[in-house]
C-alpha positions as CSV (number, residue, x, y, z in Angstrom):
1,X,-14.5,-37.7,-4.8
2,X,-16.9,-35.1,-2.8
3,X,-17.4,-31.6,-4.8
4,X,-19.4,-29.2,-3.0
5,X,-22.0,-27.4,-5.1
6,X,-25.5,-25.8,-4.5
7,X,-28.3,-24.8,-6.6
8,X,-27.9,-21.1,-5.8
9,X,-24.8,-20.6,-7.1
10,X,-26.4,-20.8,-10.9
11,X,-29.5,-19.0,-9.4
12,X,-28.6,-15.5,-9.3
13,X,-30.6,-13.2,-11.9
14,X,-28.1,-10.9,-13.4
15,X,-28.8,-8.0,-16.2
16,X,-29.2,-9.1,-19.6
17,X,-25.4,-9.2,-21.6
18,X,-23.9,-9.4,-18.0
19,X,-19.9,-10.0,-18.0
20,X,-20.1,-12.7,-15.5
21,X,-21.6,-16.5,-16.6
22,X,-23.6,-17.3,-14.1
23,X,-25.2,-20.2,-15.6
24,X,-21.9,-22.4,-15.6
25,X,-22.2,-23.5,-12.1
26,X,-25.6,-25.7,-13.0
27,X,-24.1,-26.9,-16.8
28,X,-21.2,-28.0,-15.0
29,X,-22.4,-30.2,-12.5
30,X,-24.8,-31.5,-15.2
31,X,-21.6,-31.9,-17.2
32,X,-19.7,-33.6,-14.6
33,X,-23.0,-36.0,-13.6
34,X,-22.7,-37.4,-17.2
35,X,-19.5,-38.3,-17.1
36,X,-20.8,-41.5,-15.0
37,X,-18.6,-42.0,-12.3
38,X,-19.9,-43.1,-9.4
39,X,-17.0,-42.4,-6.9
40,X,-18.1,-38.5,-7.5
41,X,-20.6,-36.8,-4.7
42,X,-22.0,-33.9,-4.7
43,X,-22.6,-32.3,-1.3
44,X,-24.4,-29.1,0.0
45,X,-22.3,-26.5,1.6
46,X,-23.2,-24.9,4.6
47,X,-23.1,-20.5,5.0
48,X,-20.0,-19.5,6.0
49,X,-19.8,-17.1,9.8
50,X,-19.8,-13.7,10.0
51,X,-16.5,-14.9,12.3
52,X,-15.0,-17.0,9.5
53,X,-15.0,-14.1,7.4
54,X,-13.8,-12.0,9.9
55,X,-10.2,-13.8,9.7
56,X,-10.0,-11.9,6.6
57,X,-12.2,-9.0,6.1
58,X,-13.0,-5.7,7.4
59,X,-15.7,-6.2,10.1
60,X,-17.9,-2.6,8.8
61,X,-17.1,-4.2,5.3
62,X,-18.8,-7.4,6.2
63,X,-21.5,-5.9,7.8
64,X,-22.3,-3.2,5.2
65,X,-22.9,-6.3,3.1
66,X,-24.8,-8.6,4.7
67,X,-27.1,-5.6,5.8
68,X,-27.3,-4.1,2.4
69,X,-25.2,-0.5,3.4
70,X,-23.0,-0.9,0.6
71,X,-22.5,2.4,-1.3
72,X,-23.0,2.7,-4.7
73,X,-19.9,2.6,-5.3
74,X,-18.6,-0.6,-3.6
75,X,-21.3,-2.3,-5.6
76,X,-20.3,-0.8,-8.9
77,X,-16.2,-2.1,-7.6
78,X,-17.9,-5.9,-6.5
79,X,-19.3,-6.0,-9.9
80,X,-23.1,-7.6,-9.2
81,X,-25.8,-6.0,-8.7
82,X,-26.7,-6.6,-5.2
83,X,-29.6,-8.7,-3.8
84,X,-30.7,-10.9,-1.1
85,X,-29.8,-13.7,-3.5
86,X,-26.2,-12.5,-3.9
87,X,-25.4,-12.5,0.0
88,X,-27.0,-16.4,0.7
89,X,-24.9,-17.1,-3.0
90,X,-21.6,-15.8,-1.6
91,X,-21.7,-17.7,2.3
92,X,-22.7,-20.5,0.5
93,X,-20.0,-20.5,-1.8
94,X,-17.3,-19.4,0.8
95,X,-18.7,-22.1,2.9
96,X,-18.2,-24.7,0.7
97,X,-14.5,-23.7,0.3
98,X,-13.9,-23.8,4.0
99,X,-16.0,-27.5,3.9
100,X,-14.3,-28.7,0.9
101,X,-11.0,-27.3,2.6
102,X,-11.5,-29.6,5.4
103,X,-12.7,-32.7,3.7
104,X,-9.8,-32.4,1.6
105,X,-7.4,-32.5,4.8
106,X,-9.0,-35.5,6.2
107,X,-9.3,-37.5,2.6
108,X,-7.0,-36.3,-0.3
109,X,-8.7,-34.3,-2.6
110,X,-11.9,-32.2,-2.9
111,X,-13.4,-29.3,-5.0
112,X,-16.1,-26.4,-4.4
113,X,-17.7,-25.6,-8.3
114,X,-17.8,-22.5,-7.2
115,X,-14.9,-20.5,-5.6
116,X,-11.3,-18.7,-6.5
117,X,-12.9,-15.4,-6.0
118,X,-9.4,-13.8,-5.6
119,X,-10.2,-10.1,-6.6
120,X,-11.5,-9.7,-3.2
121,X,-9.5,-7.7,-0.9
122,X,-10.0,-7.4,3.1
123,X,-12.6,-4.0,3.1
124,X,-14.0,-4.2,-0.5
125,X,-15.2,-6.3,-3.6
126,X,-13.6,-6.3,-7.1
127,X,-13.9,-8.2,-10.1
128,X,-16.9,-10.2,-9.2
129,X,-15.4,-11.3,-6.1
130,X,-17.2,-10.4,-2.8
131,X,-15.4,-12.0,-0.2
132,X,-11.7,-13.9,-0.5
133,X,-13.4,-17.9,0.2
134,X,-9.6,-19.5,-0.3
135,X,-7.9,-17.3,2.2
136,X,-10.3,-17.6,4.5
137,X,-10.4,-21.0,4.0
138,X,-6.9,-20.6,4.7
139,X,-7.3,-19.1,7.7
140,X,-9.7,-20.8,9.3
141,X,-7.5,-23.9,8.4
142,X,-4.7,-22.4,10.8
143,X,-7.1,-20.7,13.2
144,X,-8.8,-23.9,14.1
145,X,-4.9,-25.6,14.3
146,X,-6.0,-27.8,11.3
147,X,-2.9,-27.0,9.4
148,X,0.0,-25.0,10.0
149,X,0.9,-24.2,6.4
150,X,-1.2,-23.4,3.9
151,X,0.3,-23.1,-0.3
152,X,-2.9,-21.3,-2.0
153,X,-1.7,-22.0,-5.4
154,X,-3.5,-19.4,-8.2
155,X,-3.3,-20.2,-11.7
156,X,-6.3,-18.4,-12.6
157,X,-5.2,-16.2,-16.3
158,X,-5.4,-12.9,-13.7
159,X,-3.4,-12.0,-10.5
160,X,-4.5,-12.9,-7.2
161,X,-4.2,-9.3,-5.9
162,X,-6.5,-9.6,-3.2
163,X,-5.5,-12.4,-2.0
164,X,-1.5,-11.2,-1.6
165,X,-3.3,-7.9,-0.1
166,X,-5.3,-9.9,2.6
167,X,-2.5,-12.7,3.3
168,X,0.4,-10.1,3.5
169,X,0.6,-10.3,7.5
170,X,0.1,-13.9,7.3
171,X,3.3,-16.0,7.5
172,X,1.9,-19.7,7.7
173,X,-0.1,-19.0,4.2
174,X,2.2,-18.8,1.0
175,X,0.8,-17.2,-2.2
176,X,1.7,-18.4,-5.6
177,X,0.2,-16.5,-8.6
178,X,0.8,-17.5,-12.2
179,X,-1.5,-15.0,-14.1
180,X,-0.7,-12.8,-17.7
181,X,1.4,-9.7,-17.0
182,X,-0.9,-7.0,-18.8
183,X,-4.6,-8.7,-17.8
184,X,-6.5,-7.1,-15.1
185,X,-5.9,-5.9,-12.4
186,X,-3.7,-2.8,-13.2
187,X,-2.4,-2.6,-10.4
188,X,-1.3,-6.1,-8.8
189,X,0.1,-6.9,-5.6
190,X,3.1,-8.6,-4.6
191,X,1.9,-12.2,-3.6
192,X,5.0,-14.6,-1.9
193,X,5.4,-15.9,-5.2
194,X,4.4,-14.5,-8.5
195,X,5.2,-15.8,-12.3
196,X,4.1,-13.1,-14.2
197,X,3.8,-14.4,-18.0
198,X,3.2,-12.0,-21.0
199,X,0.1,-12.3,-23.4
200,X,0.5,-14.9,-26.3
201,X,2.0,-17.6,-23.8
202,X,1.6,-21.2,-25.3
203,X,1.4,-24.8,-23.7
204,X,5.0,-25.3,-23.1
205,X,6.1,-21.9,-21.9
206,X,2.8,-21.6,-19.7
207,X,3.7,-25.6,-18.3
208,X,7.3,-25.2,-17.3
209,X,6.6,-22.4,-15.1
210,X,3.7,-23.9,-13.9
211,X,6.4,-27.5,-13.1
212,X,8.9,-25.2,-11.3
213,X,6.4,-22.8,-9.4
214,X,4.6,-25.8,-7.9
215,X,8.0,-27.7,-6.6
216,X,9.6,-24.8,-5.8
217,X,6.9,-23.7,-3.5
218,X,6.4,-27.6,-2.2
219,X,9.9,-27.9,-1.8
220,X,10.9,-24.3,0.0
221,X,7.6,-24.6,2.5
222,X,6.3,-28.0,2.9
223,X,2.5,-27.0,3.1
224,X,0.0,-29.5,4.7
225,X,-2.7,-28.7,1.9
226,X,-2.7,-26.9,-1.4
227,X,-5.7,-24.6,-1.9
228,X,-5.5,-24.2,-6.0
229,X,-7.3,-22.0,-7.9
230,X,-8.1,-23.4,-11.4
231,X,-8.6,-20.7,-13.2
232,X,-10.5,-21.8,-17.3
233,X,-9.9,-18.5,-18.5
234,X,-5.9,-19.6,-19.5
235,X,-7.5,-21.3,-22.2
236,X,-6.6,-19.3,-25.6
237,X,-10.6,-18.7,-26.9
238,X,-11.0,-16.9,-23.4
239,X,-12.8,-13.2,-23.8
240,X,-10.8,-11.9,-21.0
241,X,-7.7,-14.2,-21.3
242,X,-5.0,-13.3,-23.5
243,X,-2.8,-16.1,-22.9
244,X,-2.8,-19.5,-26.0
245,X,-2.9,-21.8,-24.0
246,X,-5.0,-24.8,-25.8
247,X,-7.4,-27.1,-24.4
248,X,-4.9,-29.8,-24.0
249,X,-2.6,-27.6,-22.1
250,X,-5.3,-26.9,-19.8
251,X,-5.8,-30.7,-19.3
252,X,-2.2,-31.3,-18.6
253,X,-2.1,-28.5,-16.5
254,X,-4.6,-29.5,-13.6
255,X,-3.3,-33.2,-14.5
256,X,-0.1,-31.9,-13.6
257,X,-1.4,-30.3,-10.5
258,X,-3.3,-32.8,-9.0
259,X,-0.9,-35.8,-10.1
260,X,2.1,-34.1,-7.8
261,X,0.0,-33.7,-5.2
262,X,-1.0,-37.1,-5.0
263,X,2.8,-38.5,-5.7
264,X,3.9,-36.3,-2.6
265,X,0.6,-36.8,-0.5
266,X,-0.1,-33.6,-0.1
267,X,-4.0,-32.8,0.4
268,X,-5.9,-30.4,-2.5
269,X,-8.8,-28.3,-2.8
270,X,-9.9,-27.2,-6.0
271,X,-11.6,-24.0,-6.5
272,X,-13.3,-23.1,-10.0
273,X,-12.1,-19.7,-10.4
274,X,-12.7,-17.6,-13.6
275,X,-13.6,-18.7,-17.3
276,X,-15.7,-16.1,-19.5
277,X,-17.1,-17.3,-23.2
278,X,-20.2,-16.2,-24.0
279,X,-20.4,-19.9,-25.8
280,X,-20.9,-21.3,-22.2
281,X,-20.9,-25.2,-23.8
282,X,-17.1,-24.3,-24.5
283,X,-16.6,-22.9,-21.8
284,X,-18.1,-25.9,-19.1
285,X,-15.5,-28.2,-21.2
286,X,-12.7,-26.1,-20.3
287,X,-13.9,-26.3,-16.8
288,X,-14.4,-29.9,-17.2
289,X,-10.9,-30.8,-18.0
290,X,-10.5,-30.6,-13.7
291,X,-12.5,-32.9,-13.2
292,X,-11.7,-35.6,-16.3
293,X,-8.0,-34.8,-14.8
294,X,-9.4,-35.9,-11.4
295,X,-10.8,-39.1,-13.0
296,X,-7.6,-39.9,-15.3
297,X,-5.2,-40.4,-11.9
């Protein structure tokens, strides 16, 4: 089992009471490394290309960011404050999708702990997401003739809104977002698929959608690999969640997941996507349940 991680993506110095927990990367890997399995690797991603993220984004976007021109205001909208730090951070961690994208193709099954930074549309950041790393991934997947259709498969507790904006023109990747009807963002986006679910959804409601959203899409398009988007922040203690869900239910839900893809052989990438508890020990075990899911198939 290869999972892509790098030291930077815990490294980032963020104001003091920042939203965003920047610290899970590092406590999860730790987390994961004491489970004691030796089948698990951990490799270093390399930077994503300006002409990787050109597949998805605005060209004067990406440069205003990696040179620093950002207004004000985009860097207010992106959510971090912005810093050398921030652009190696974000490359790295849309390189490692695109790597972990790959390795999953070739092998079965991989995961990037960072990643599912969905928010981000084609010319600007939102929501702590910079630049869209699964549909570039994506993409790049199809640009390079690796696949020829891609599910990305979003089950992160908010909409994948920039991810329906940036993948509207693209026929060969299919969106499926399960997310809470009245979280963030506002405004959402029509994705190929979405299962919108109201606040206060439990295990079983949240789990039969999440049964018949992943056949229906497998059945209806026949992807060659599943980019999914694990989202912890379904899990009912979540500050920015609003669904019950319970720890358990997350379990079964990435058991779920990753058990049909490996009954129908279809390849999976994992990408960590959101989770916000100020308790970050509760929050790394609701991360962790990917990976103890991983372990239990």
């Amino acid at each position: 089992m290869q999972l892509y991680y790098h030291p930077l993506y815990s490294d980032l110095i963020l104001p003091e009471r920042h939203r965003f927990p920047i610290q899970k990367y590092k406590l999860l890997k730790t987390e994961i490394e004491k489970l004691g399995v030796s089948a698990i690797h951990f490799q270093e991603p390399k930077k994503a290309t300006k002409s990787q993220l050109s597949l998805c984004h605005n060209q004067t976007y990406i440069n205003n960011f990696l040179n620093g021109t950002l207004s004000n205001k985009a860097i207010k909208k992106m959510g971090f404050p912005y810093s050398n730090e921030l652009v190696e951070r974000t490359l790295l961690s849309v390189g490692a999708s695109i790597q972990s994208s790959e390795h999953a193709l070739k092998h079965g099954f991989s995961a990037n702990l960072s990643g599912g930074y969905h928010h981000a549309y084609s010319d600007y950041g939102s929501g702590f997401c910079i630049f869209n790393d699964l549909a570039i991934a994506a993409a790049h997947l199809i640009n390079t003739e690796q696949a020829d259709t891609v599910l990305i498969f979003d089950c992160d507790v908010h909409q994948g809104d920039g991810t329906a904006q940036i993948t509207q023109n693209h026929d060969q990747i299919i969106t499926c977002s399960i997310h809470c009807e009245q979280n963030f963002p506002r405004n959402k986006q029509e994705s190929t698929y979405d299962f919108a679910l109201p606040a206060k959804t439990t295990d079983a409601e949240y789990l039969a959608t999440l049964e018949q959203a992943l056949d229906f899409c497998v059945r209806i398009h026949n992807p060659d690999i599943i980019l999914y988007n694990a989202g912890a922040d379904i899990y009912t203690k979540d500050e920015l969640g609003l669904f019950d869900v319970s720890l358990n239910g997350v379990y079964k839900r990435d058991f779920f997941t990753l058990n049909f893809c490996k009954q129908h052989q279809i390849p999976l990438m994992c990408g960590l996507g959101g989770g916000y508890q100020r308790n970050l020990s509760s929050l790394i075990n609701v991360h962790k349940q990917l990976f103890k899911a991983a372990i239990d198939l």
